[in-house]
LUMMI-285883 format. One line per field, with one value per residue (C-alpha): residue number from 1; x, y, z. Coordinates in pm, 1 decimal. Example, Ala and Ser with C-alpha at 12.3 -4.5 7.8 and 13.67 -1.06 7.14 Angstrom:
num c(1  2) $
c1 c(1230.0  1367.0) $
c2 c(-450.0  -106.0) $
c3 c(780.0  714.0) $
//
This chain:
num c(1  2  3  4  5  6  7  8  9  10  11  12  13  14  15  16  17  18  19  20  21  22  23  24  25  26  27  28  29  30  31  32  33  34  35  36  37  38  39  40  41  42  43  44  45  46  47  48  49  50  51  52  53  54  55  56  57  58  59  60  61  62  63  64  65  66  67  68  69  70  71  72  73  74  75  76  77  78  79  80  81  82  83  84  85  86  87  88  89  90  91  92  93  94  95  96  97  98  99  100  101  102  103  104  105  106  107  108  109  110  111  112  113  114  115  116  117  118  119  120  121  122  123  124  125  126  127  128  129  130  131  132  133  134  135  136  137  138  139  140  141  142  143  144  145  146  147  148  149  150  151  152  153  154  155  156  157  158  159  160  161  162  163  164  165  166  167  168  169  170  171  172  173  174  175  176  177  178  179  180  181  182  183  184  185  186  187  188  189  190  191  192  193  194  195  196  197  198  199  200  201  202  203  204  205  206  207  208  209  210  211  212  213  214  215  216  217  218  219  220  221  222  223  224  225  226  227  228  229  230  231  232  233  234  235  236  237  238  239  240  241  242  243  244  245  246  247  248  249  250  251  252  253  254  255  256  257  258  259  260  261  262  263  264  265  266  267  268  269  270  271  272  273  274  275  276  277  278  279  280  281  282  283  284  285  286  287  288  289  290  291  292  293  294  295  296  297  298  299  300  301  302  303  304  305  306  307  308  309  310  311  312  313  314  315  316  317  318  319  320  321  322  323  324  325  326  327  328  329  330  331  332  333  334  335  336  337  338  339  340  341  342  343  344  345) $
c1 c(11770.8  11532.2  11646.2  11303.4  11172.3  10802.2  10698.7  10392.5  10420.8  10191.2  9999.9  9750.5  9738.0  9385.9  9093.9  8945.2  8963.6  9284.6  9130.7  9309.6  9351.7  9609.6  9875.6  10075.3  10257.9  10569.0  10810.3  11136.3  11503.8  11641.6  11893.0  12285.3  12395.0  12673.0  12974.9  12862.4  12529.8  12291.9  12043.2  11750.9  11477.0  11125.7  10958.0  10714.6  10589.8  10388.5  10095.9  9998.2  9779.6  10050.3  10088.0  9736.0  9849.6  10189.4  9999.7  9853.4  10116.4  10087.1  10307.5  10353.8  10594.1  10783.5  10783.6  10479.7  10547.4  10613.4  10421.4  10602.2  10783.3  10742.5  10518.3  10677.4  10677.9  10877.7  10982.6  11125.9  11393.6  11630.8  12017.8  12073.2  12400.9  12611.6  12911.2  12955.4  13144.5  12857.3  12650.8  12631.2  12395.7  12158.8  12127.0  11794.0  11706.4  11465.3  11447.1  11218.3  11244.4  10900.4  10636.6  10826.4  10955.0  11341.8  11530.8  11850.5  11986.9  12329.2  12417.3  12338.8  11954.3  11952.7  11909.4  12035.0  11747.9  11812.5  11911.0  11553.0  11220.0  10948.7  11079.7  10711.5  10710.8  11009.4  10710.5  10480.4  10523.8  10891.8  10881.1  10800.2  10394.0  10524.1  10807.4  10563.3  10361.5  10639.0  10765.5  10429.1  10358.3  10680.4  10791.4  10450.7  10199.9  10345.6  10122.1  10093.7  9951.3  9552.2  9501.0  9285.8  9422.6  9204.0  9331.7  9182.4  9235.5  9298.7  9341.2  9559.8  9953.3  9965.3  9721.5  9768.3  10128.4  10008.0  9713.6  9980.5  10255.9  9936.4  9852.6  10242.2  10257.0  9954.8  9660.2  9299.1  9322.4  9003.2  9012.7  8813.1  8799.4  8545.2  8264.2  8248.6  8465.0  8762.0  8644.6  8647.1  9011.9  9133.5  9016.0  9062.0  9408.3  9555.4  9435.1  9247.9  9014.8  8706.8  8646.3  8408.0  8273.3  8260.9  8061.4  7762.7  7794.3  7739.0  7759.5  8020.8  7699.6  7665.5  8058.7  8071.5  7780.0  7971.4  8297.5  8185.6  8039.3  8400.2  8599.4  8389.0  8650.6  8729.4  9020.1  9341.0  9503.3  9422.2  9636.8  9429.1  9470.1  9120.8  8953.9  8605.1  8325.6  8549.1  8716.1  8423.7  8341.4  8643.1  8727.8  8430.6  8566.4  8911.2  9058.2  9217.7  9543.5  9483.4  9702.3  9626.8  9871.2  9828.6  9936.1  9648.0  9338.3  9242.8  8879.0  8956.6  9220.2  9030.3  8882.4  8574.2  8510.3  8251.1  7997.6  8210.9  8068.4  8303.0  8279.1  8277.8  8581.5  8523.7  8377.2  8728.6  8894.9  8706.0  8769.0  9150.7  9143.9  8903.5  9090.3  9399.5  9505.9  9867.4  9818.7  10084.7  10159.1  10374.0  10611.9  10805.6  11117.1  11174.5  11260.7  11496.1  11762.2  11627.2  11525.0  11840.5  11636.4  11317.9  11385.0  11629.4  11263.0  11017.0  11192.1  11235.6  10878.7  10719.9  10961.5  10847.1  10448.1  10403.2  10322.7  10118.5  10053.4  9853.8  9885.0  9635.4  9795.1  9703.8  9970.6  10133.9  10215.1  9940.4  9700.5  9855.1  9591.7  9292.4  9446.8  9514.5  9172.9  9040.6  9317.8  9191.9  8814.8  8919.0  8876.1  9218.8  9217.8  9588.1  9892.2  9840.3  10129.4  10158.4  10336.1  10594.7  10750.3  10616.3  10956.0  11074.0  10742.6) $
c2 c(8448.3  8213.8  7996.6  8009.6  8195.6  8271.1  8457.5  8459.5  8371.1  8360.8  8028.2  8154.8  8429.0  8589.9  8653.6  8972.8  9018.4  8774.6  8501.5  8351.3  8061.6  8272.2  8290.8  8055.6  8082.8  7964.5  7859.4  7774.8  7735.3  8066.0  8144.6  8243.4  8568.4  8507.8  8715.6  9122.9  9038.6  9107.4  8967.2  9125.2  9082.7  9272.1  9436.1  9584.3  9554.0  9816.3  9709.5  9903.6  9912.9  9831.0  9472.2  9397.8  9454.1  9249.6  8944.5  8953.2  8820.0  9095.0  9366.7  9607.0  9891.1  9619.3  9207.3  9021.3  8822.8  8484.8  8188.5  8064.6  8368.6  8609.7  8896.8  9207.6  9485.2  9764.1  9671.5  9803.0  9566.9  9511.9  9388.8  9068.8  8935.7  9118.0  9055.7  9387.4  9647.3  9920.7  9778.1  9603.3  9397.8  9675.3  9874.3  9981.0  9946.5  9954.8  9788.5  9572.0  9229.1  9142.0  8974.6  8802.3  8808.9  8794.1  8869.8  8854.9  9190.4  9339.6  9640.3  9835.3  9781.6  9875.2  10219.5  10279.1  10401.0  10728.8  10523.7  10705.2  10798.9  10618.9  10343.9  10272.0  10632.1  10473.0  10283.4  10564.6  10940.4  10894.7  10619.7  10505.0  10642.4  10973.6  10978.8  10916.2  11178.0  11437.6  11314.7  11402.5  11716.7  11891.7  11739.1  11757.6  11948.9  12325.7  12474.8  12858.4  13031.1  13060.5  12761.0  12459.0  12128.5  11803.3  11416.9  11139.9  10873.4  11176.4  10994.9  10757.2  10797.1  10917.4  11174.0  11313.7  11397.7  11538.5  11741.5  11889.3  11979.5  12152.5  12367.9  12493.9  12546.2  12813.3  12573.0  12537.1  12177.2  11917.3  11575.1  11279.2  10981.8  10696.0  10797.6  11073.9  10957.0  10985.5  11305.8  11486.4  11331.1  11463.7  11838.3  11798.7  11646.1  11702.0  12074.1  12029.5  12309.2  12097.9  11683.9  11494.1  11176.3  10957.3  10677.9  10974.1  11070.9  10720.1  10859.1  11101.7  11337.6  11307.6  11350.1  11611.3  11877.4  11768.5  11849.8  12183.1  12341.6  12254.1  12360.3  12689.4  12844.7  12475.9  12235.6  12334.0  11958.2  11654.1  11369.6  11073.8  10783.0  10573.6  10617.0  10507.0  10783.4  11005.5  11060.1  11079.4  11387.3  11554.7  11574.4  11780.6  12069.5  12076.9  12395.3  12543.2  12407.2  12193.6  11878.4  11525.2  11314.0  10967.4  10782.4  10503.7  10328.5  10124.8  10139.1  9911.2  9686.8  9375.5  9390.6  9652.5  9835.8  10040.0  9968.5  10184.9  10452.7  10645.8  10873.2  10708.1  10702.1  10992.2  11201.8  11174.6  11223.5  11539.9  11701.4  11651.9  11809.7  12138.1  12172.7  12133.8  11891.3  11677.8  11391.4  11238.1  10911.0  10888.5  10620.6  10716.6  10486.6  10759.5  11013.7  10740.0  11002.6  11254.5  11033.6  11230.3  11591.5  11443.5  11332.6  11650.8  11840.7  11593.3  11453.0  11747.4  11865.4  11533.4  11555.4  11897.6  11775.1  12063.1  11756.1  11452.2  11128.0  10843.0  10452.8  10153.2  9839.9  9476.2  9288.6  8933.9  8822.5  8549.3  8848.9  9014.2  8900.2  9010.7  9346.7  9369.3  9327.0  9549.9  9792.5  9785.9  9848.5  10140.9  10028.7  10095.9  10512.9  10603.8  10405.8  10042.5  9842.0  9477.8  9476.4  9184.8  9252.1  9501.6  9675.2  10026.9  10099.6) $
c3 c(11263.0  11077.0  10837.1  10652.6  10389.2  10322.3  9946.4  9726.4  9378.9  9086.2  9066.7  8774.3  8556.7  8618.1  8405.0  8593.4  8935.2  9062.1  9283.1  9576.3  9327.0  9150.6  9427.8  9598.6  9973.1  9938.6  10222.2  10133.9  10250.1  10405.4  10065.1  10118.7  9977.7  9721.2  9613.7  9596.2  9766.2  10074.1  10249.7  10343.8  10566.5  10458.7  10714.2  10490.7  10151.1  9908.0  9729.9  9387.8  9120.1  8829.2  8989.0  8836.3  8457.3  8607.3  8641.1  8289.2  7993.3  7795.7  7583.4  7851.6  7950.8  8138.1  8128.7  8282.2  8649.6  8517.0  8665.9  8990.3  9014.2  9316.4  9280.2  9213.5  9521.6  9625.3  9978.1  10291.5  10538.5  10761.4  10651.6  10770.4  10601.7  10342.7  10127.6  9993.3  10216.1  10159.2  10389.4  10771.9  10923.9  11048.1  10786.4  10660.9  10299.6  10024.3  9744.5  9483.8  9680.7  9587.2  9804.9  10054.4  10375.5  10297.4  9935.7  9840.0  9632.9  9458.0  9612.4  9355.4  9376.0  9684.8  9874.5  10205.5  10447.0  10711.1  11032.4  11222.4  11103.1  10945.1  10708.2  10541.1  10431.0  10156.7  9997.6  10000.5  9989.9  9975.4  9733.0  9406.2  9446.3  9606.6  9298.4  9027.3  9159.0  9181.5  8879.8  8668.3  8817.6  8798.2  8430.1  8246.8  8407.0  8354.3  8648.3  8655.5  8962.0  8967.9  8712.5  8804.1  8898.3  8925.5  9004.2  9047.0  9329.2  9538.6  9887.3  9735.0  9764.6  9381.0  9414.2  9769.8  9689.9  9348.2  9447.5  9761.7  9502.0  9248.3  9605.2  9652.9  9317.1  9350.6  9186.6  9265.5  9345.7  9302.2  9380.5  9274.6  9550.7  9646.4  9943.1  10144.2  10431.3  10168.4  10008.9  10357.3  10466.3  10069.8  10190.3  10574.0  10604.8  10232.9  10181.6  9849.5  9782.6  9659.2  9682.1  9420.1  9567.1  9223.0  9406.6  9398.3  9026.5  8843.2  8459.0  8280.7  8296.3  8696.7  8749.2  8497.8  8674.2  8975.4  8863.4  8698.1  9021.4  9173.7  8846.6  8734.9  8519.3  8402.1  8441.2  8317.0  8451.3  8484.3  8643.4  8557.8  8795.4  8713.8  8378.9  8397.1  8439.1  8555.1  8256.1  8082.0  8342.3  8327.7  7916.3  7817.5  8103.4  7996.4  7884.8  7581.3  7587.6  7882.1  8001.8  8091.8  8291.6  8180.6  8499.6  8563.5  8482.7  8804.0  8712.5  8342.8  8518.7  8608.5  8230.4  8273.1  7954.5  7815.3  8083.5  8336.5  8134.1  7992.0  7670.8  7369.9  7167.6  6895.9  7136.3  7314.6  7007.4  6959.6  7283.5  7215.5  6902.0  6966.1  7286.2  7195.3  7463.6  7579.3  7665.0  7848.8  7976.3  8277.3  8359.4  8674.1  8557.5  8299.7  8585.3  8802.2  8751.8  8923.8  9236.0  9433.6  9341.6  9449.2  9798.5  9851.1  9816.8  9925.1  10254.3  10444.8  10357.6  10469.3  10775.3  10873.4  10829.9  10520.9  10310.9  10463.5  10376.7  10530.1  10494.4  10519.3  10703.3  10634.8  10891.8  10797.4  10419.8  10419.6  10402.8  10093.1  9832.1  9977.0  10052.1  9671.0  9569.4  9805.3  9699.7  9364.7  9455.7  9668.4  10022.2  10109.6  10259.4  10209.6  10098.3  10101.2  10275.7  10397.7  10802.6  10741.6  11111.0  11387.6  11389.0  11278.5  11056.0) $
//
């Protein structure tokens, strides 16, 4: 066992996209576990959108990464020392050990892993992403059979999951991904009904004929995972009592504003109010409780291949950062995770 430690922590909080000037590669003594606590070694690491708004110090839904402090990530490992009887040296866990290659947790923040099968899937489809997406569509989005279901970032671990769940649930399902490559994978290997390609349709106009030749009786839900243009497309097509599930805005998260060309505010405002639309943001740490229901449903699905899922691997920590930023400028086709160790993925 190593007695080193390698993590990334915030150098510099960013002003638009985050630079390789605003982390810093830490290596560092290999640390003890104390009284009630484990040691973990990371074998894998998630990277999401969220950690963008993380780095900014900001009122948010949860408290900014302070400077010098690891970046936040859900994470994947191995047990390597424990002082709690719960778990052995062995075991396979998740947790939120952040970007690093080893991270020391209480027992209860962490979740023992099945002892076979794919661990990365924890970080994914089976993990917070595939949560928040179960989360959203079984809590607020009220499907009935026949009624027309559109998300954005559809090849993305969010909206994969989402857009599956709309399909069981007896939806027309249309996604909303970047280039054509991503919009046949969304229809080919997910089983949506229709793909837009919003790198094609550059104005709310462009995405909105688009979207209305795939949504001809309209859009009864939205799960909105980018903002930008595609908002702008979708509102004006939503339906009488329709619902919006608030869950992202990757497209505003480096600072873009009005010139991703999106509908101007009243005109927003207006759509809500003659449609008579929810809007509702989703925060998957509101559901934590029902974690237990979600994987009793999910797992065996995912495990039988009725639901799939697909990841994007950048391999070693080092390369963390420049995975990030092309994470959040789409270039990642699936779930985005960081291979800390060839083992067990």
């Amino acid at each position: 066992m190593t007695d080193v430690m390698r993590r990334i922590a915030l150098a510099k909080r960013p002003e638009g996209e985050p630079g390789d000037e605003c982390f810093e590669l830490k290596e560092e003594q290999l640390p003890e576990p104390g009284p009630g606590e484990i040691l973990v070694r990371n074998t894998a690491m998630s990277l999401d959108p969220y950690m963008r708004g993380r780095m900014d110090d900001v009122k948010s839904y949860t408290s900014p990464v302070q400077i010098g402090e690891t970046m936040t990530a859900q994470t994947v490992g191995i047990v390597e020392a424990s002082n709690d009887p719960n778990f052995k040296p062995g075991d396979r866990v998740g947790g939120w050990l952040g970007w690093a290659t080893h991270g020391i947790a209480k027992a209860g923040a962490l979740t023992k892993l099945p002892a076979s099968g794919e661990m990365n899937a924890y970080l994914g489809v089976l993990g917070m992403p595939g949560f928040t997406a179960w989360a959203g569509v079984t809590a607020y989005a009220k499907l009935k059979e026949g009624e027309t279901f559109v998300v954005a970032a559809a090849n993305g671990p969010v909206g994969s999951l989402a857009g599956q769940l709309a399909k069981r649930a007896g939806a027309r399902v249309v996604g909303v991904a970047g280039g054509p490559e991503k919009c046949r994978d969304v229809v080919e290997n997910f089983g949506f009904d229709a793909c837009i390609d919003h790198r094609a349709h550059n104005s709310p106009k462009e995405m909105r004929a688009a979207l209305q030749e795939a949504c001809p009786n309209g859009i009864d839900v939205y799960f909105e995972n980018v903002g930008g243009h595609v908002l702008g497309g979708v509102l004006p097509l939503m339906k009488l009592h329709g619902r919006i599930i608030v869950c992202g805005m990757i497209a505003w998260y480096n600072g873009a504003g009005d010139e991703t060309g999106s509908l101007p505010l009243q005109k927003i405002w207006r759509q809500v109010l003659v449609n008579r639309l929810t809007i509702q943001g989703l925060l998957q740490t509101d559901h934590v409780a029902r974690i237990p229901e979600f994987h009793a449903e999910v797992a065996p699905l995912v495990e039988s291949g009725e639901i799939r899922h697909e990841q994007d691997v950048a391999h070693g920590l080092e390369n963390a950062p420049e995975a990030f930023r092309g994470m959040l400028k789409g270039r990642n086709k699936g779930k985005q995770v960081v291979q800390l160790s060839e083992e067990q993925q």
